[in-house]
C-alpha positions in Angstrom: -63.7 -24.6 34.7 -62.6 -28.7 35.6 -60.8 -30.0 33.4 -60.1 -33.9 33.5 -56.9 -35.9 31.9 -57.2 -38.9 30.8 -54.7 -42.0 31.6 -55.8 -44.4 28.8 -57.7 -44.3 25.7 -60.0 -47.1 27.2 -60.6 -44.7 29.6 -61.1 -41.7 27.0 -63.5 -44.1 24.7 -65.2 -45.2 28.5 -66.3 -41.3 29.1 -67.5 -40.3 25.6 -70.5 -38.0 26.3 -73.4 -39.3 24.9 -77.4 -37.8 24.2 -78.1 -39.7 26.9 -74.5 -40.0 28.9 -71.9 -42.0 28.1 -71.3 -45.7 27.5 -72.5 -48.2 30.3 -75.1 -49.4 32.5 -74.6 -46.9 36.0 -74.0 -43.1 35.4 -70.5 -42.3 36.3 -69.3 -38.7 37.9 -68.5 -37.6 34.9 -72.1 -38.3 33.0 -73.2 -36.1 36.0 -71.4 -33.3 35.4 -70.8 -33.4 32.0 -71.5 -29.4 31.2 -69.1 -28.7 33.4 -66.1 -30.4 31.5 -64.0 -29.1 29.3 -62.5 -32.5 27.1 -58.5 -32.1 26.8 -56.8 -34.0 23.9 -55.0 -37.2 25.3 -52.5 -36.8 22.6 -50.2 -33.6 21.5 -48.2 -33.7 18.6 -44.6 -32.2 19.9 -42.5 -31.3 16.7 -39.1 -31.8 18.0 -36.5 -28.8 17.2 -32.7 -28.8 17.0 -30.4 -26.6 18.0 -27.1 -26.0 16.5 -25.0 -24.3 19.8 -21.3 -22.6 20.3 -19.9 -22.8 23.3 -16.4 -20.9 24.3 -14.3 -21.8 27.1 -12.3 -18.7 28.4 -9.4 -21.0 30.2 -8.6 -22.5 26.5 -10.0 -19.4 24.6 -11.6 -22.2 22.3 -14.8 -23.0 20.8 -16.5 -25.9 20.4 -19.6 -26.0 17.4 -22.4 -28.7 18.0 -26.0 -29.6 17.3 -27.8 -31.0 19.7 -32.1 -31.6 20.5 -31.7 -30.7 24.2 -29.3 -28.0 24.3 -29.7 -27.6 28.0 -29.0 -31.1 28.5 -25.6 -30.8 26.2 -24.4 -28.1 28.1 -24.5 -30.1 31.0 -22.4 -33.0 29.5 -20.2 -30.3 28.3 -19.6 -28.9 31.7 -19.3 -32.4 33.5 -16.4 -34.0 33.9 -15.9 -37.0 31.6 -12.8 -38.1 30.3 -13.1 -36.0 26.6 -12.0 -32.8 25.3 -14.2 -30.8 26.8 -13.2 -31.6 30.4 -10.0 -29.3 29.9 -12.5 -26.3 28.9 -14.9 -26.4 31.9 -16.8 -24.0 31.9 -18.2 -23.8 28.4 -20.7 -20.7 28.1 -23.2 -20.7 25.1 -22.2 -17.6 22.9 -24.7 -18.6 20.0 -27.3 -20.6 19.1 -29.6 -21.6 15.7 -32.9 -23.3 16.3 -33.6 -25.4 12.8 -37.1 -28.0 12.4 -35.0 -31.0 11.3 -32.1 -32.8 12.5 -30.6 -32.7 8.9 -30.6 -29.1 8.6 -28.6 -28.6 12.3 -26.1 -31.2 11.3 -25.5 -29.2 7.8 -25.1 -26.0 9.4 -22.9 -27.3 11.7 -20.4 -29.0 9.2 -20.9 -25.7 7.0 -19.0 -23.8 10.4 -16.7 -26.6 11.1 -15.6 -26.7 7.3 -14.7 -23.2 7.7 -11.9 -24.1 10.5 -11.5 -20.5 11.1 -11.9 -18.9 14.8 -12.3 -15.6 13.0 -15.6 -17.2 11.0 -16.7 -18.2 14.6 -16.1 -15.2 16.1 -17.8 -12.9 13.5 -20.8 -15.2 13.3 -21.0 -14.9 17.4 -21.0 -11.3 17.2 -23.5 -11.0 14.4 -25.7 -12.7 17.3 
């Protein structure tokens, strides 16, 4: 099966298949061998998720709670030398993670464990998985 993407929606609106081939004057490749095609959306809608994460350093035995919509991007920062608190903890590990639709509910969750200020909140939650 070909499949064809599409760069533009000019380009889209340019290959419409038609009763009698698409738009224009000279028959183009893809009027030729239109049965062939298989028509992809040029657009996807990509719902963005957000991830509330806890790390742990073992050197500080600490924990750090975040939200973040890239959590493998975060980690990095975390685990890169920068001039913060984290530096001190390198290498953070991911012990737990929540995956919530909106950026509202991540940031909630994550005050509701910070509020806590308890390792032993952390700690249970962590092993609860």
């Amino acid at each position: 099966m070909l499949q064809i993407k599409f760069d533009s929606v000019a380009q889209l609106v340019e290959h419409i298949p038609f009763k009698d081939g698409v738009l224009g004057s000279n028959p183009s490749w893809i009027t030729k061998h239109q049965k062939e095609l298989v028509l992809i959306p040029f657009f996807m809608v990509i719902k963005r998720m957000y991830t509330l994460y806890i790390l742990h350093s073992k050197s500080l035995d600490k924990y750090y709670v975040g939200y973040t919509n890239d959590l493998m991007r975060r980690l990095n920062e975390h685990n890169r030398i920068k001039g913060k608190f984290t530096d001190v903890g390198i290498p953070w590990v991911l012990v737990y993670k929540e995956t919530y639709a909106t950026k509202k509910i991540a940031m909630d969750r994550e005050k509701l464990i910070k509020s806590k200020k308890s390792k032993k909140f952390i700690i249970e939650l962590v092993a609860q998985g």
